[in-house]
C-alpha positions as CSV (number, residue, x, y, z in Angstrom):
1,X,-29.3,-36.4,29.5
2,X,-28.8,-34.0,26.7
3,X,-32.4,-34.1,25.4
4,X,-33.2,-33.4,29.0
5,X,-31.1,-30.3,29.3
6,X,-32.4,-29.4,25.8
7,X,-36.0,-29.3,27.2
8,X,-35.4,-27.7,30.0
9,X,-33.2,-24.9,28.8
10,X,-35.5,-23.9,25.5
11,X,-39.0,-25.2,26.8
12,X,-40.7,-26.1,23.7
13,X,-44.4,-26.3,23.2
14,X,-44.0,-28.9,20.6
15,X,-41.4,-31.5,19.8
16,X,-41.9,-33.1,16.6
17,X,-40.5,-36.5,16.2
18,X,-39.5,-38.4,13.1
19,X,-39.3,-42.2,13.9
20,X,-41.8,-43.6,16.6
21,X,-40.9,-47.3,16.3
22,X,-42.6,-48.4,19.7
23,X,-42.7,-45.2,21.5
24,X,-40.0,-45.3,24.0
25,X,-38.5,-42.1,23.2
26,X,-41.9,-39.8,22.7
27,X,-43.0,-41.4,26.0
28,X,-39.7,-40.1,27.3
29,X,-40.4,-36.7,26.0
30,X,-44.1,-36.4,27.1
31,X,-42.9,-37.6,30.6
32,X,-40.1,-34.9,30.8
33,X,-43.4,-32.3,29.5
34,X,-44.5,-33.4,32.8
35,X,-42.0,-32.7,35.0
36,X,-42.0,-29.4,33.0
37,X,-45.8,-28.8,33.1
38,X,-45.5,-27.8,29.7
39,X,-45.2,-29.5,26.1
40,X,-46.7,-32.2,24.0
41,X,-45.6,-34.5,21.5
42,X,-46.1,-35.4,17.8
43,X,-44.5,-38.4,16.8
44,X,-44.8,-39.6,13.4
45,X,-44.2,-43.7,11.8
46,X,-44.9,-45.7,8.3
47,X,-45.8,-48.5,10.7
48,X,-48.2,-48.6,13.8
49,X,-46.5,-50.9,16.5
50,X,-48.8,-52.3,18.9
51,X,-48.1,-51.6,22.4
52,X,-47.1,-47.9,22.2
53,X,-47.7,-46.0,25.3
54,X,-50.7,-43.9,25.5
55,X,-49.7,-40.9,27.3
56,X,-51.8,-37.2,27.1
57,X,-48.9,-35.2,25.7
58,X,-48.5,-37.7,22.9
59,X,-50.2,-37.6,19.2
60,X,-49.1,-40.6,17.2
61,X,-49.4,-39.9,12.9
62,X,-49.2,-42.9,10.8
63,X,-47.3,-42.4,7.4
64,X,-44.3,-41.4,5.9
65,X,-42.8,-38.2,7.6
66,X,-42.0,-36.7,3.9
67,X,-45.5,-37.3,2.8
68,X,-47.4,-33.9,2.1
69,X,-50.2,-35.2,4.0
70,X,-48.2,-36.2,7.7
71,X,-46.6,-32.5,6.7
72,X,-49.8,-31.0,6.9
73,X,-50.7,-32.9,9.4
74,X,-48.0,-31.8,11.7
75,X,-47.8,-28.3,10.8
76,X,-51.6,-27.9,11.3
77,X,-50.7,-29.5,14.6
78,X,-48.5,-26.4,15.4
79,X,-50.4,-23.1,16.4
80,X,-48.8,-20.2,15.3
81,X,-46.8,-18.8,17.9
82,X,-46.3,-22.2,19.6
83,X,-41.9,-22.9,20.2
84,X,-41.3,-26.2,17.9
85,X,-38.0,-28.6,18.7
86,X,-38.1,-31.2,15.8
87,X,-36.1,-34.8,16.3
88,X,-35.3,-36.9,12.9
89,X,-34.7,-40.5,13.9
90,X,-36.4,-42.5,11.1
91,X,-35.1,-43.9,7.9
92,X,-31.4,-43.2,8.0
93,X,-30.5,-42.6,4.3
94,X,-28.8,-39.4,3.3
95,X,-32.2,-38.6,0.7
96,X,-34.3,-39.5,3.2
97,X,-32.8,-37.0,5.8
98,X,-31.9,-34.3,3.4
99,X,-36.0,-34.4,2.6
100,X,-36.9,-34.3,6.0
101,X,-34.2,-31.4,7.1
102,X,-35.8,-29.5,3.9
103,X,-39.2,-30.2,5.1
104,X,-39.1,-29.7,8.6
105,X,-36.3,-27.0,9.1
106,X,-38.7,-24.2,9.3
107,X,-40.9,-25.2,11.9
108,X,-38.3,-25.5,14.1
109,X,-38.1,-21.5,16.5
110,X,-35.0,-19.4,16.9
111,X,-33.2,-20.7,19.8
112,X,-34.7,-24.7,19.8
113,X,-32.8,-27.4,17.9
114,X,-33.5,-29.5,15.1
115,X,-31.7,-33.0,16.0
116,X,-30.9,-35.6,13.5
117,X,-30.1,-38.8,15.5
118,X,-27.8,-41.3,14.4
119,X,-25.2,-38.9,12.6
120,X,-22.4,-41.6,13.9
121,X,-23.8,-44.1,11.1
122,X,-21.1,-44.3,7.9
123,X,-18.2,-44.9,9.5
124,X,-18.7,-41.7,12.1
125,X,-17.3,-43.8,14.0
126,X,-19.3,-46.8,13.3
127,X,-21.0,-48.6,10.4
128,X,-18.5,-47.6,7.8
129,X,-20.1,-49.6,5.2
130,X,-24.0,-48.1,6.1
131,X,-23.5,-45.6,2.6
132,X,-24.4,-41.7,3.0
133,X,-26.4,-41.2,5.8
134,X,-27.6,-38.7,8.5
135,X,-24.2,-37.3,8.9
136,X,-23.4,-36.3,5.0
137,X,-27.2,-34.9,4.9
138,X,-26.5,-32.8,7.7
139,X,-23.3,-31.3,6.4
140,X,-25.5,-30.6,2.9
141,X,-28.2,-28.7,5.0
142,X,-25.3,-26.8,7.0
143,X,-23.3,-25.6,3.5
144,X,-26.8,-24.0,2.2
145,X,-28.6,-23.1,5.3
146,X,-27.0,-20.0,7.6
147,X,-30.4,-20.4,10.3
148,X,-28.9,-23.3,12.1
149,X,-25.6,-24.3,13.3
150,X,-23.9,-27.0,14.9
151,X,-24.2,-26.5,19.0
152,X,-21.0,-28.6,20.0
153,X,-21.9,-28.3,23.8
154,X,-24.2,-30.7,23.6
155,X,-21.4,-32.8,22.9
156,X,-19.3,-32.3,26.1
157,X,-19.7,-35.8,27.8
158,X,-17.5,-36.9,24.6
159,X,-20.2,-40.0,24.1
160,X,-23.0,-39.3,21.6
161,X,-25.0,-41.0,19.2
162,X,-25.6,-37.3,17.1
163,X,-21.9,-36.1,16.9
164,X,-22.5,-33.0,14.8
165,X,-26.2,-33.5,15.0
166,X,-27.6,-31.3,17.9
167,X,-28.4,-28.3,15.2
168,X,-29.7,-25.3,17.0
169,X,-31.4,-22.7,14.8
170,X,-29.9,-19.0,15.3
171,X,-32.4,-17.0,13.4
C-alpha cells in the first residue's frame, strides 16, 4: 500500500530495484507504471531465476548491484532529467547496504525516496541474532548524509517491514 502511495504521489520515471529474486515485486511496480501510464523498471540480481515475468516496463540486469559495471549499467539506464525512486532489497548485511546507499543515493531526485527494505532485521523487532544489517546501515548513511531523511508517514498503519527505512531525499 505504501509503495503504491509512493508512486502515485512522486511519479517516478524510473524505480531502480536492488533484489529481483523472482520478480514479484518489479512486476508489481511495472503494473502500478500502468495504472499510472508512466514509469519503467530496472531491477537488478547475482542470480537469473527462471520464470520471471516479462512485462514492457521491466529491464532485468544480472550481477552484483555494487559492481561498477551493473552501476553503469543502471545509471546509463537513467536519462538525465528522468525522476529516479531506488528500492534496496538484496543482500541484507550492514556493508552490503552501506555500499549500495553510497552508490545509489545520488540517483535518487529531490522529493522521491530511497527505500531500504527489511530495516526490521537485527532484533528491529525481529531476528535479533541476524548481526548489523539494513537498519544500522541506514542510521550510518543518515549521521553523514543531510539530502535524505526519514519520512515517518509512511509508517502510519503501525505495520511495516522498513521501520525507519522509507528515506525521502530533501535536496
Amino acid at each position: 500500500w505504501t509503495f503504491q502511495e509512493i508512486l502515485f504521489d512522486t511519479k517516478p520515471d524510473v524505480l531502480v530495484e536492488a533484489g529481483t529474486f523472482l520478480g514479484g515485486s518489479a512486476y508489481y511496480y511495472a503494473s502500478m507504471f500502468d495504472l499510472l501510464r508512466h514509469g519503467r523498471v530496472v531491477t537488478i540480481d547475482i542470480e537469473d531465476f527462471k520464470g520471471k515475468p516479462v512485462h514492457e516496463r521491466i529491464t532485468y540486469l544480472l550481477g552484483s548491484s555494487t559492481s561498477d559495471e551493473i552501476v553503469s549499467k543502471v545509471r546509463s539506464a537513467i536519462v538525465p532529467g528522468e525522476k529516479v525512486m531506488v528500492v534496496l532489497d538484496s543482500n541484507h548485511s550492514r556493508d552490503h547496504v552501506r555500499n549500495e546507499l553510497r552508490l545509489y543515493s545520488d540517483m535518487v531526485s529531490p522529493g522521491c525516496y530511497l527505500v531500504v527494505e527489511d530495516t526490521h532485521f537485527n532484533g528491529h523487532p525481529i531476528l535479533p541474532k541476524f548481526g548489523p544489517g539494513p537498519w544500522e546501515a541506514v542510521e550510518e548513511f543518515l549521521a553523514t548524509n543531510k539530502n535524505f531523511e526519514r519520512d515517518r508517514s509512511r509508517e502510519r498503519f503501525l505495520l511495516t517491514f522498513n521501520p525507519g527505512g522509507w528515506l525521502k531525499r530533501i535536496k
